[in-house]
C-alpha positions as CSV (number, residue, x, y, z in Angstrom):
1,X,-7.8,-28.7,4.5
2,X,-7.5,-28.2,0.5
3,X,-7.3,-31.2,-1.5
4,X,-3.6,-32.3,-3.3
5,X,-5.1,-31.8,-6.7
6,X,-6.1,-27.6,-5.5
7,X,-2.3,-27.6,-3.7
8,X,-0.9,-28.9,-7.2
9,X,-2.9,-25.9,-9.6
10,X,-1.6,-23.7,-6.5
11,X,2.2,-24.6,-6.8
12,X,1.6,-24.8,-10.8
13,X,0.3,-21.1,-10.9
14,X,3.4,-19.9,-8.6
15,X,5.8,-21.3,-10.5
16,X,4.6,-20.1,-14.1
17,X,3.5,-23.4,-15.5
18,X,0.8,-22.8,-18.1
19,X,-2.7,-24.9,-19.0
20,X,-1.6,-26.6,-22.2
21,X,-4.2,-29.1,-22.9
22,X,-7.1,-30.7,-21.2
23,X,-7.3,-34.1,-22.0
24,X,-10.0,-36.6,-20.6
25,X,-7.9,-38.2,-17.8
26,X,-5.2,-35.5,-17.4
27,X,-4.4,-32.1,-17.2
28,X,-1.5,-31.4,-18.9
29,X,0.7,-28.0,-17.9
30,X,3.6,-26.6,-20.2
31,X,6.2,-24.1,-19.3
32,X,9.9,-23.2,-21.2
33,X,9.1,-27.0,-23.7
34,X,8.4,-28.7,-20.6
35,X,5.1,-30.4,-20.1
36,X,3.6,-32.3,-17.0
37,X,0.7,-35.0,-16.8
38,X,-1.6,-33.8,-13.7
39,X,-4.2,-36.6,-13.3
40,X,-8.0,-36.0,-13.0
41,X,-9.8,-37.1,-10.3
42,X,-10.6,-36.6,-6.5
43,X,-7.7,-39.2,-5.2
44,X,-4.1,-38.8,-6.4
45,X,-1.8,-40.5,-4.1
46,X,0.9,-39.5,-2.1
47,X,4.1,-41.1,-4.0
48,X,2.5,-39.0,-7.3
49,X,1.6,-35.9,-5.7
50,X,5.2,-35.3,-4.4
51,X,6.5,-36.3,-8.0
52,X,4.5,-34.0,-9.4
53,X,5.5,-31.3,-7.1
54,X,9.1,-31.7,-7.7
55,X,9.0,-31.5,-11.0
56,X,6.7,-28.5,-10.6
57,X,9.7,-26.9,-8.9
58,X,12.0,-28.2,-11.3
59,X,13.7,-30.7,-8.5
60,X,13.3,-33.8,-10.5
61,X,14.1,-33.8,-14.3
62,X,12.1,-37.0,-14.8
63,X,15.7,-39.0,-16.2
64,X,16.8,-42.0,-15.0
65,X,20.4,-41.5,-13.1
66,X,23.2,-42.0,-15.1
67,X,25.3,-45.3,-14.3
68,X,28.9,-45.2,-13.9
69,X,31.2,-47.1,-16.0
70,X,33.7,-49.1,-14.9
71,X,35.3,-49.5,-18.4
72,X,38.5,-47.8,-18.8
């Protein structure tokens, strides 16, 4: 079974995101002005790794919901 970090460069290759920057603690991938943190490390846990493959797939836009306002 491959690890969540090789799934991650695997779903960053297919969609096009490119190596940006390797920093100490964090890989960080760019594509189209958009940039993701991928963390270093043998354990990444499971609420990050599906984050991080959302936004991969451009699912999650990383922004807060807006809030509705009542005020008319």
């Amino acid at each position: 079974m491959a690890s969540k970090l090789s799934e991650i460069h695997k779903h960053l290759k297919k969609y096009g995101w490119k190596l940006y920057k390797n920093g100490t603690n964090h890989f960080i991938f760019e594509k189209e002005g958009k940039m993701i943190l991928v963390p270093k490390g043998r354990k990444i846990y499971t609420r990050s790794y599906k984050q991080i493959l959302w936004q991969i797939e451009g699912k999650a836009c990383g922004k807060k919901p807006e809030q509705l306002s009542l005020d008319v």
